[in-house]
N, C-alpha and C positions, 0 to 999 in steps of 0.2 A: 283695434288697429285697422280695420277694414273699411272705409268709407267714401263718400263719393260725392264728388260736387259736379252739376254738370255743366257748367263753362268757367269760365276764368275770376275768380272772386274780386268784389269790390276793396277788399282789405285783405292783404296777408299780414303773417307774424310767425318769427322766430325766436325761439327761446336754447340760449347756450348754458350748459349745466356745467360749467368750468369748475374745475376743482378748486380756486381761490372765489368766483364771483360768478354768478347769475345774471343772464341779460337778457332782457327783452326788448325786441325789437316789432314795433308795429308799422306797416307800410299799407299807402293805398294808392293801387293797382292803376296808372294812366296813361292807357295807350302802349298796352304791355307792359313797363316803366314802373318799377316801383318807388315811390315818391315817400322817406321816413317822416314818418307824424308823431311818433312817439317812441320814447327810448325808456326802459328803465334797468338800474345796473343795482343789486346788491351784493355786498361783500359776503357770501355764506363759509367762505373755508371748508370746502368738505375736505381737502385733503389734509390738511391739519387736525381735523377729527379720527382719522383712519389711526387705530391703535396696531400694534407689532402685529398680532392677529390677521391685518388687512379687515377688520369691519368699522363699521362705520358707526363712532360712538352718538349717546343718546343727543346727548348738547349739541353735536353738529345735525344730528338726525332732523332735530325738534326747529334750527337755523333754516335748514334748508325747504323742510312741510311750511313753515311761515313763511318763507318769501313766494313758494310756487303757489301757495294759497291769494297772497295778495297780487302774483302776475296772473291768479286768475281769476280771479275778480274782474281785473283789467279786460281780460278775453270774454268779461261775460255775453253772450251773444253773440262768437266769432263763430262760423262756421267749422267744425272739425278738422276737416279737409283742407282748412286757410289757414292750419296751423302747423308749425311742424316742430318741436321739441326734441332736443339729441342730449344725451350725455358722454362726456367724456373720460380721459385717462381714470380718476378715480371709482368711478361705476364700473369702469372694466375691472378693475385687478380686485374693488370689495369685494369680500364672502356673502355675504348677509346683501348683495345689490340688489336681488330679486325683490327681496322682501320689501326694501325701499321703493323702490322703482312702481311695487304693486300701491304703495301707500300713496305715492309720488302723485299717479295719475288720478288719482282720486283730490289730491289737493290742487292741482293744475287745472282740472276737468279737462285733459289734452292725453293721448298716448306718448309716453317719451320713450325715445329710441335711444339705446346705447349703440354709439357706433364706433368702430375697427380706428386703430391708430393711422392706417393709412385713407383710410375714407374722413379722419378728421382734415390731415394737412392736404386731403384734395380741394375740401371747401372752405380751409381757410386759404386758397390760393384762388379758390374761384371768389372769395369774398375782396380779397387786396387787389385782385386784379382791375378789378370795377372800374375802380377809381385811379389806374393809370393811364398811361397813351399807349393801352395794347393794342393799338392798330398798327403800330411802329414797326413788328416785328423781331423788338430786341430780346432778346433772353434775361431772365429775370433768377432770382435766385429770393425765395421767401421765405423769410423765418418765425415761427411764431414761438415765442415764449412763455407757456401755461403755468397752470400750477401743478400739474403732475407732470404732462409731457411739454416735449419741445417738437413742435412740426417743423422738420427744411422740405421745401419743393423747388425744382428748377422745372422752369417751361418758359412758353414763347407765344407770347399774343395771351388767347384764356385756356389754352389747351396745355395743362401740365406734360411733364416728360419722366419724373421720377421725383413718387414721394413718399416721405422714412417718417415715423414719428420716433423719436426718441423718450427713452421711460427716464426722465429727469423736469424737473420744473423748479419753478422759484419758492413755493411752499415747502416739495420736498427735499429740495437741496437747502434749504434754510434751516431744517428741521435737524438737519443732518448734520452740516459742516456749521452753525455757527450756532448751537445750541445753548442755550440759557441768552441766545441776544448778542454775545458776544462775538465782535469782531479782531481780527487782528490777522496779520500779515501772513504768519503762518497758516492759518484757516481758509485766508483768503488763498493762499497761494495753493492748498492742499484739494480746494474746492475748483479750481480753476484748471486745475490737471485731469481731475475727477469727469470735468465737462469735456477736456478734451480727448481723452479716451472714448468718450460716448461716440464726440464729432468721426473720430477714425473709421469708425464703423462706416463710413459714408464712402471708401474709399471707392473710387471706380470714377462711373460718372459726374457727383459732385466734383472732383479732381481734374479731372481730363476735360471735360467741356468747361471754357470759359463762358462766364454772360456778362453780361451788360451793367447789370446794376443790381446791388442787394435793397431790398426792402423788408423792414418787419414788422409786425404786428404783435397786437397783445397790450395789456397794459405794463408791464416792466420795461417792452424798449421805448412804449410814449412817456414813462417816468425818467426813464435814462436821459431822453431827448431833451424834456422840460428841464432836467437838472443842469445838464451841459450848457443849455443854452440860458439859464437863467443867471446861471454866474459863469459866464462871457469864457465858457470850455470850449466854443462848438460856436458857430454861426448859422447852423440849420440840422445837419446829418449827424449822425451819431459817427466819432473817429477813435481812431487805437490811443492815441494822443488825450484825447475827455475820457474814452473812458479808464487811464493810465492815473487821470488826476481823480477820479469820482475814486474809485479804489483807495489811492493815499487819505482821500476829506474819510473814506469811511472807517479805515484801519484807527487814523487819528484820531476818530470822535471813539473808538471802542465798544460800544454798547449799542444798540439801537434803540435805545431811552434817550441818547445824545444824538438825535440826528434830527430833532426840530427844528434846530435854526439853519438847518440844511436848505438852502433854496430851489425851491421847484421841488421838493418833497413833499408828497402828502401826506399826511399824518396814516391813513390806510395803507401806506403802500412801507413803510417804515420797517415792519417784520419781515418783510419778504424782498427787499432791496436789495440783500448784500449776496444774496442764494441765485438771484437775476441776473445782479452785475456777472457773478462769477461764470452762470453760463452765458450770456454773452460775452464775455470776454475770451473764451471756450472759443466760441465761434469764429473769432477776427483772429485769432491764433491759430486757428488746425487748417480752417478754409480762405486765409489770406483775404481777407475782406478791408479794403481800404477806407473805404465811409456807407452809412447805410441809411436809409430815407426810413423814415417812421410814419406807417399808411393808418388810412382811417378804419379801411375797411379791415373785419377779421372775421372767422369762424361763425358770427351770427349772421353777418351778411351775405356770407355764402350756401349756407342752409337758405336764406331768404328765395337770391333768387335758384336757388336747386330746386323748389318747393315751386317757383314761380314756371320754372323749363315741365314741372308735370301736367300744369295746364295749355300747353304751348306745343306742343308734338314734340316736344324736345326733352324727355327724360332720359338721365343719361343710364338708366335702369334697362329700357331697350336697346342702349347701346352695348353695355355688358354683356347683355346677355347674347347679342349676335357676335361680339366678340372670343366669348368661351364659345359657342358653334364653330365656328372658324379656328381656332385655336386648338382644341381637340376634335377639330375634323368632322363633328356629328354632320351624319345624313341628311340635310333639310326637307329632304322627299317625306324620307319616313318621319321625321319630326313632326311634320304637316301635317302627315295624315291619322299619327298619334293625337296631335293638339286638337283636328277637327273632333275623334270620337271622345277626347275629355270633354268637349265643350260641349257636346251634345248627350253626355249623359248627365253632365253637371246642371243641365237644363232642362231636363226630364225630372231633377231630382227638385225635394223641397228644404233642402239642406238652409238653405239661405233664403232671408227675406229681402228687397229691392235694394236696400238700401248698403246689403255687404255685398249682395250677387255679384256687385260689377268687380269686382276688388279680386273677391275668390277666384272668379274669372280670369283675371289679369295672373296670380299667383299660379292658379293651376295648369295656364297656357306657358307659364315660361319654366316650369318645372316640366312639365310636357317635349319641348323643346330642351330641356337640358337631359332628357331622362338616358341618352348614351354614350353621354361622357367618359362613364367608366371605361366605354369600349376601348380606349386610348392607352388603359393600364393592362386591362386582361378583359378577355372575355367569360372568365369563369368569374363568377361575382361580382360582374361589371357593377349591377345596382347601388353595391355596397362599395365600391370605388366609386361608383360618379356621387355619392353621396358626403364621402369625403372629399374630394375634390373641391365641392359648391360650397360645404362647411369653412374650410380651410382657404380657399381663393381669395384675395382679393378683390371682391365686386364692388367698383362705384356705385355708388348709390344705395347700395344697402343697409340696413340694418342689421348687425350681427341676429337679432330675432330673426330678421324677413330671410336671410340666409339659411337657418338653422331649421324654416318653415320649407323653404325650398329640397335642403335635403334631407327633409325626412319624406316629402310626397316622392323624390327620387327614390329611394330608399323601400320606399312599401308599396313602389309603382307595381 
């Protein structure tokens, strides 16, 4: 996990570890600008693998080491550093994810990070925003539709304002409410309430702040989109009205064995259509969404350039972290001149060789800086408060590991 590039790489690359599909994205680097050169997307299903237990069975196991083995092939010769690999919803809630994740990396030849539900719908808001006219200043409301979770974020320009991830997807709600394939009105309608309960949780600011416009991501509302518009539901946007008629074409066909001659359906997306529509339709129901634009950008292009702001003084890892300083009040004085004597003994020492030093560096300066947090809870056991704290927070940019590394050097500071 620890490595170092020292200027801004000729090629980045993103790889999304989505609980229906695996993607990668490979981009080269022009004039800061990341420019996509190569794309590749397989259908792996891990969350359809996942048995009652929550692990993750062999046949999907064995799905997933072959695709990351052939995305990494692809990377053979990418710089470490130029790569950045996340997994999602599914990785989180598996038993048995460790053991994956250790196999994982071995077949990628990349570190893959499992990251926090809210640091997901942060970067699929930083990925959809790319490619809007966020300079406008309108308010945005963005939906992404997974296969385990649902991310909504609302923000304005590229700077998010509040983001939820939701534990529902089109796999797992597929799996759930239209079992054996089978569709039908009650199902649909039983699956549809099921989403809008999730939506309620939202209440507050999703509610009270209007925006401007919904946009979504994922591939279930680019399915939705093509379907509507291919038989003449829809003239662009996704609306209550298409998807009122996609719902009756699906009930009517019954099975998802009958939904071939369905157009703008693709034969991949067939099992998890009906589990999609319903949380979207969830959506236009709880949170009165009138029509919604279907962006290109998602989740891979947002780890892209998040990976690209680390070579750029612009990670927003160092914004975090000055934000909990501020937040729980810590001392900047004494933080400083804590961070000055880790960094001078961390450099006396032979712990690390060149090439993790700078990294360990970086980790042991902002654990340094976080190390009295606790003070905010009690002063007696501060350590073991600001350790839960860091654990537990919300930090852009992290990886639930790089989190759980930070509070444990708080923790045995």
């Amino acid at each position: 996990m620890l490595s170092r590039l020292n200027q801004v790489p000729n090629t980045i690359a993103a790889v999304d570890m989505g609980s229906n599909s695996f993607h990668l994205v490979i981009a080269r680097v022009v004039d800061g600008v990341p420019e996509v050169i190569d794309r590749l997307q397989e259908r792996v299903q891990l969350a359809a693998g996942l048995e009652r237990k929550k692990r993750i069975q062999p046949d999907a196991w064995d799905r997933a080491l072959a695709c990351l083995s052939r995305f990494g092939e692809r990377l053979s010769g990418t710089p470490a550093g130029a790569v950045r690999a996340v997994g999602t919803d599914t990785l989180r809630v598996a038993k048995n994810a460790r053991q994956f994740i250790e196999e994982a990396n071995e077949a990628l030849g990349h570190p893959i990070e499992v990251i926090s539900g809210p640091e997901e719908a942060r970067l699929v808001y930083r990925g959809v925003v790319q490619d809007l006219p966020h300079e406008d200043g309108r308010r945005q409301l963005v939906i992404d539709i997974g296969g385990g979770s649902t991310e909504v974020v609302l923000g304005t320009g590229l700077d998010h304002e509040h983001a939820t991830s939701l534990h529902m997807g089109c796999v797992s709600f597929s799996r759930t409410h239209f079992p054996e394939g089978k569709i039908t009105e009650k199902r649909m309608k039983k699956a549809t309430i099921a989403a809008r309960l999730q939506y309620e949780r939202l209440r507050g600011p999703y509610f009270k702040t209007p925006w401007d416009r919904a946009v979504g991501s994922s591939g279930t509302i680019r399915a939705v989109a093509a379907i509507l518009r291919e038989n003449g539901w829809s003239d662009g946007p996704v609306t209550q009205a298409g998807i009122k008629k996609l719902k009756k074409a699906l009930i009517k066909a019954g099975h998802i064995d009958n939904l071939g001659s369905l157009n703008g359906l693709k034969p991949a997306r067939q099992s998890v259509i009906a589990g999609g529509l319903a949380i979207l339709d969830g959506a236009f129901e709880t949170l009165k969404i009138d029509e919604l634009t279907a962006a290109s950008g998602a989740l891979r292009e947002g780890v892209m350039y998040d990976l690209l702001g680390r070579f750029s003084q612009q990670d927003v890892r160092e914004h975090t972290i000055r934000q909990m300083m501020a937040r729980f009040l810590v001392d900047e004085d004494q933080a400083e001149r804590v961070s000055r004597t880790a960094m001078g003994l961390l450099d006396m020492s032979a712990w690390f060789d060149t090439s993790t030093r700078p990294a360990a560096r970086r980790y042991l300066q902002w654990a340094a800086r976080l190390h009295e947090v606790g003070l905010a809870v009690s002063f007696h056991s501060y350590h073991k408060h600001g350790a839960y704290l860091i654990a537990n927070s919300a930090m852009s940019g992290f990886s639930r590991d790089e989190q759980r590394m930070l509070a444990n050097l708080v923790l045995a500071h």
